[in-house]
N, C-alpha and C positions, 0 to 999 in steps of 0.2 A: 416744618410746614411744606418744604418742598420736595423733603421723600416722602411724603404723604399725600401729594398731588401727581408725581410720578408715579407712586402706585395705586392710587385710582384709575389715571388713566389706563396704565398698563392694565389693570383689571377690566377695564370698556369694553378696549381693545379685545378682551380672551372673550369677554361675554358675547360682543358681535361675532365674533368669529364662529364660537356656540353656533349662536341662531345662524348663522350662513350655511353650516354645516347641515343643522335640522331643515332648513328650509330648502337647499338643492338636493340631497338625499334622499331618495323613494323611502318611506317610510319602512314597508316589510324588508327591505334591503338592509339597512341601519340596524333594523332587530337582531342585531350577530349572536349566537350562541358564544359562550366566552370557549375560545377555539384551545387554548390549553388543557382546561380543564373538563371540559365538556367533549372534546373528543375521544373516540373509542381507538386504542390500539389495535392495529392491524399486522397481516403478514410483510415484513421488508420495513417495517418503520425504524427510524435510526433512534437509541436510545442514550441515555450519559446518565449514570445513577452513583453516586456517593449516600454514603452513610455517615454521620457528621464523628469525626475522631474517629476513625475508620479509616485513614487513609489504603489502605491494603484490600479496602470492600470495593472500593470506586471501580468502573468499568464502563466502558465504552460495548454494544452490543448491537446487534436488529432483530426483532421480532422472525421469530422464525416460518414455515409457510405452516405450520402447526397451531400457531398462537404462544409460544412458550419462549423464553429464552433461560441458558447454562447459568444459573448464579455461583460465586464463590461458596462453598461451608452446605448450602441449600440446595443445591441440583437446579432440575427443571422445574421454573416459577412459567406458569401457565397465565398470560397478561393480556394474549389477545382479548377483546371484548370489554377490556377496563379500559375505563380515563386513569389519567395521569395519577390522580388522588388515590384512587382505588387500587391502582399498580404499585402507588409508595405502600399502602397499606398492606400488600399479597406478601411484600418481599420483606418486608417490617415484621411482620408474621411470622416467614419463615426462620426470620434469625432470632427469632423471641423464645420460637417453641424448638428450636434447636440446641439454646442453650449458650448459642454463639457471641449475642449481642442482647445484657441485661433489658435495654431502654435505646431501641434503634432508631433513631430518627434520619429518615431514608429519603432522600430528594432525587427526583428522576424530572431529566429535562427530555422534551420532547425535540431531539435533532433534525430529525426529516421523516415526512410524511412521504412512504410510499403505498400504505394500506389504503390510500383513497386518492380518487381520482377525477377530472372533472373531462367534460367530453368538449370540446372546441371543433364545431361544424360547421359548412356552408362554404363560402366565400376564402379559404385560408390555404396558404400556401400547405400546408399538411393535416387536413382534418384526420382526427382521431383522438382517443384517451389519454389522457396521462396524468402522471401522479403528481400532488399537488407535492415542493419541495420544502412547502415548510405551511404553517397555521400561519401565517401574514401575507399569504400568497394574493394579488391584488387583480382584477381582471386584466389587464394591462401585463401581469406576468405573464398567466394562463394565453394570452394571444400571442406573446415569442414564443411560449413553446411548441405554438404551432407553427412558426414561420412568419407570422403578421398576415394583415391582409391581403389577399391577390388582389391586382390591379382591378378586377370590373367589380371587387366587393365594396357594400355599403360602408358609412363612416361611423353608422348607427353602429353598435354591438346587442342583442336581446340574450338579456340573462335570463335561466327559470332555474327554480331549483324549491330548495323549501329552507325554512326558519322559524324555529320554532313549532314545528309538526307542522305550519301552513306552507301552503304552493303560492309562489310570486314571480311575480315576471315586470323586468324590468329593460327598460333601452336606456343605454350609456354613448354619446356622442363623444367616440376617441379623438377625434380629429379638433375639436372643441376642445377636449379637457387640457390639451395640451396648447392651442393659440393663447386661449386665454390663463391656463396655466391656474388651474382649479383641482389641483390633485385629490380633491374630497370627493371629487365623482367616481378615485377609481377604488371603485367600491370591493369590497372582500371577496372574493371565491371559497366556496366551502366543498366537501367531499357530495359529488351526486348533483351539483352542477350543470346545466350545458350554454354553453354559449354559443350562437348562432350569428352569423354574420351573410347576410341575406346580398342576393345581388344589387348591386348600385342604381338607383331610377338612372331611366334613359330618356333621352329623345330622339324622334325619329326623321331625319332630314330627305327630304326626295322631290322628286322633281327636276329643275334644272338648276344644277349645282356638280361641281365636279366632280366629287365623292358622297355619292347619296350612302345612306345607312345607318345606323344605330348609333349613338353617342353617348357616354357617360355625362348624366347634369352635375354639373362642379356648381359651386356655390354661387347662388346670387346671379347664376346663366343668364346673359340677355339673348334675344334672337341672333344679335349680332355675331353675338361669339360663337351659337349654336353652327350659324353657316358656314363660319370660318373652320368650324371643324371638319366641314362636308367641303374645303378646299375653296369657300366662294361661289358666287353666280357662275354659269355656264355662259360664254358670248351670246347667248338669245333669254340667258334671264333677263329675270326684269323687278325693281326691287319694288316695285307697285303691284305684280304679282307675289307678294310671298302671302300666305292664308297661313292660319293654325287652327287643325281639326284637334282640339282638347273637349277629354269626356269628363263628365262634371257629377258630382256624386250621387245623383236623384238615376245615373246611367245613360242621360242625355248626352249626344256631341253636337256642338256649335263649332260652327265656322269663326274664328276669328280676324280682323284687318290690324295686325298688331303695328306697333313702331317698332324699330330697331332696337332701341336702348329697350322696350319690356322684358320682362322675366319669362322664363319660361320655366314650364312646369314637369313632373314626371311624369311620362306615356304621350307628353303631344308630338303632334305629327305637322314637323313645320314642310307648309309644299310650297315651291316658287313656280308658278307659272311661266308660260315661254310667254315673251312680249312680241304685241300684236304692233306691226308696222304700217 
């Protein structure tokens, strides 16, 4: 009775976790192509192909800039443009009608993906292309391979890409997935890709304050801390003059009379007035 209460629960357990998954994961995002079988080989992909009771057929290879790769007994097997399935079947062929291997049953593992590439732009210590280094490549890879974020980039990441012949576009909070340590956000990368990592919202300090100018909003910003970035009041501020000119979405700006402990927003413009004596 009570490995049969343990394994219900444990079962609970996997079903909640299920819906957790279903429920923070962008739905077009989650629709993965199954990346083994459904990928098309390319130029530079690393391959591993055994033929079973063959040991003398096995090889290690990469896709050449032709599409073809050297096989043993078969020459050049022309692979570019197949999935993995398709590719056991080209080279199964080859040794059927060769004569070589009566009944070949040919298994090719997909080692590294360099035939495709996803583009990581914006905000990153090294934007440009690069090649995904394997099918479980996860957004969170694709950003080391850029370098990670530069300091004035956002914490948001926006993926677009397609799945399933549709275009999707999604935003993944990196800085999140990891506090609270929710690895199901980091969602798949597939060939054709792009990630964009967009400048960090700012606020704008001026007035009298020591260091007026532009500030990166960290989480949760109060006024307070916003000032403290600008160095503090100037000896003729005055903390009864501070205002926040914030534009509101209709394209209105209001003046605000905040408190200190408030939040502040991205694009306000906190001013401290000089105090009148």
């Amino acid at each position: 009775m009570k490995g049969w209460m343990k394994k219900g629960a444990w079962l609970g357990r996997a079903l909640a976790a299920a819906v957790l998954v279903t429920t923070l994961l962008p739905a077009a995002v989650r629709a993965q192509e199954p990346a083994a079988q459904e990928y098309r080989l390319g130029p530079g992909d690393g391959l591993k192909i055994a033929v079973f009771q063959n040991p003398d057929l096995s090889l290690e290879t990469r896709v050449s800039e032709t599409g073809a790769i050297s096989y043993p007994l078969v020459g050049n097997v022309q692979l570019g443009g197949l999935s993995v399935a398709a590719a056991e079947r080209a080279i199964a062929d080859g040794l059927k009608k060769g004569g070589f291997v009566l009944q070949p049953q040919v298994t090719v593992v997909l080692q590294q993906v360099r035939g495709a590439q996803v583009a990581v732009l914006g905000q990153v210590a090294r934007p440009g292309r690069y090649p995904l280094e394997s099918t479980a490549m996860k957004l969170t890879d694709a950003l080391a391979l850029a370098g990670g974020t530069a300091p004035q980039g956002a914490d948001k990441v926006i993926l677009t890409g397609l799945r399933n012949g549709r275009r999707v576009r999604a935003e993944i909070d990196v800085a999140e997935l990891f506090v609270t340590w929710t690895p199901e956000k980091d969602v798949p990368v597939m060939a054709g890709d792009t990630l964009y990592v967009q400048r960090a919202p700012q606020v704008f300090v001026y007035g009298e304050v020591q260091r007026a100018g532009a500030y990166r909003v960290e989480r949760q910003m109060t006024v307070l801390q916003a000032l403290a970035m600008g160095g503090g009041l100037s000896p003729r501020g005055t903390e009864r003059g501070i205002r926040i000119h914030r534009r509101f979405e209709d394209g209105t700006t209001r003046i605000i009379n905040p408190q200190l402990n408030d939040p502040v927003q991205p694009d306000d413009v906190v001013v401290v007035r000089e105090a009148l004596f």
